[in-house]
C-alpha positions as CSV (number, residue, x, y, z in Angstrom):
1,X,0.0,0.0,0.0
2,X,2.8,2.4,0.7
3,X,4.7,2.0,-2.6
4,X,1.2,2.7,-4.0
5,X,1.1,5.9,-2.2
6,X,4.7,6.9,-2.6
7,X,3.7,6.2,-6.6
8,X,0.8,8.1,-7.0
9,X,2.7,11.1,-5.3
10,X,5.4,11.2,-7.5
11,X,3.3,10.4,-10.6
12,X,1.0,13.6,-9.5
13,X,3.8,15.7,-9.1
14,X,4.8,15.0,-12.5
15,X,1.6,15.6,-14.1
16,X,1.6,19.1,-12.6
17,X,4.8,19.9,-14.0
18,X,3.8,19.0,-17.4
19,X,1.0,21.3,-17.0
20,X,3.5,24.3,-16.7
21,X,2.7,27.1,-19.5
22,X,5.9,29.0,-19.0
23,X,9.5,27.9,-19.7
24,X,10.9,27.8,-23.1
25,X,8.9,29.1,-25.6
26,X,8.0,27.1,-28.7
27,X,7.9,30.4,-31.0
28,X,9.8,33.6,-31.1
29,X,9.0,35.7,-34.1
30,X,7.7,38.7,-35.7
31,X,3.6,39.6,-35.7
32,X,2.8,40.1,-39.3
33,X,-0.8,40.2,-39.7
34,X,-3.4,40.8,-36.9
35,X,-6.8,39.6,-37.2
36,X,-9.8,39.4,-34.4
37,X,-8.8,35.9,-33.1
38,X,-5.3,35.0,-34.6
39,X,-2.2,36.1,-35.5
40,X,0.0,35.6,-38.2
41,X,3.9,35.4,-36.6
42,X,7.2,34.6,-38.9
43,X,9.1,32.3,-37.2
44,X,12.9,32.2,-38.2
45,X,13.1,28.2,-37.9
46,X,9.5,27.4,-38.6
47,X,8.3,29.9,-41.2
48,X,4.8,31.6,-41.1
49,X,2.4,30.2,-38.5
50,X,-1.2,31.4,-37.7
51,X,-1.4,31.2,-34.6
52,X,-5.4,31.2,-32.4
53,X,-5.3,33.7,-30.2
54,X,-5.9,32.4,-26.3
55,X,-8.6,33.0,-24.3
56,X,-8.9,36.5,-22.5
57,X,-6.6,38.2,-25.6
58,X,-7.8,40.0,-28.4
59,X,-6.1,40.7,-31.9
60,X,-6.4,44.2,-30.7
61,X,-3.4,43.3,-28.1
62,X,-1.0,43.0,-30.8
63,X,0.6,45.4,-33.5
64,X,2.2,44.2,-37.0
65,X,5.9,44.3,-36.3
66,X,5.7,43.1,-32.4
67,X,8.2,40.7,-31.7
68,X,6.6,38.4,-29.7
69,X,7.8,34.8,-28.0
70,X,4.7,32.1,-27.9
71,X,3.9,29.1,-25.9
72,X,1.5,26.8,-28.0
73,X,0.0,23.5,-27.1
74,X,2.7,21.4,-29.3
75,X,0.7,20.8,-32.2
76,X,0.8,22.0,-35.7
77,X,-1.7,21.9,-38.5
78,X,0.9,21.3,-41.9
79,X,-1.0,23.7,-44.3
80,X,0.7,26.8,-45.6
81,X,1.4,29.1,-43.8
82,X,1.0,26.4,-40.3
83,X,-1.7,26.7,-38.2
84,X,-1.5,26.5,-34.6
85,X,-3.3,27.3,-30.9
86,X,-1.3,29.7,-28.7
87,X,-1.5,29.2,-24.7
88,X,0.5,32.3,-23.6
89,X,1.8,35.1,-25.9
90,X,4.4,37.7,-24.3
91,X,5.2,41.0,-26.6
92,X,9.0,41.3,-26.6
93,X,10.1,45.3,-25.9
């Protein structure tokens, strides 16, 4: 019963940390085109990527020619330009 215990600690503890927005960013770019909901950021690595705005922002947050540095959830829809969901966007001054 105990190493069941001891288990589920450390397997909760690790679930927690995977839930972590912040640390290093997936995308660090320039905005290029702002709509209502999403954002169109040039990536040097990854190229263009439209990017869904999270919850609680608005495309007025955000100016063509912002650098900005993004946390998304990991995944990328291969059209052109990419498609992708932001969790956290941070403007870069």
């Amino acid at each position: 019963m105990k190493k069941y215990l001891i288990f589920s600690f450390i397997l909760f503890f690790l679930l927690l940390t995977g839930c972590n927005v912040k640390g290093e960013y997936d995308i660090k770019g320039t905005v290029m085109k702002v709509e209502s909901s999403s954002i169109l950021v040039e990536d040097e690595k990854l190229g263009l990527i439209w990017l869904s705005l999270p919850e609680g922002n608005d495309g007025r947050d955000f100016e063509k020619g912002q650098s900005v540095t993004v946390w998304t959830d990991g995944k990328v829809r291969e059209s052109y330009p990419l498609q992708g969901t932001a969790l956290n966007i941070e403007i870069i001054k």
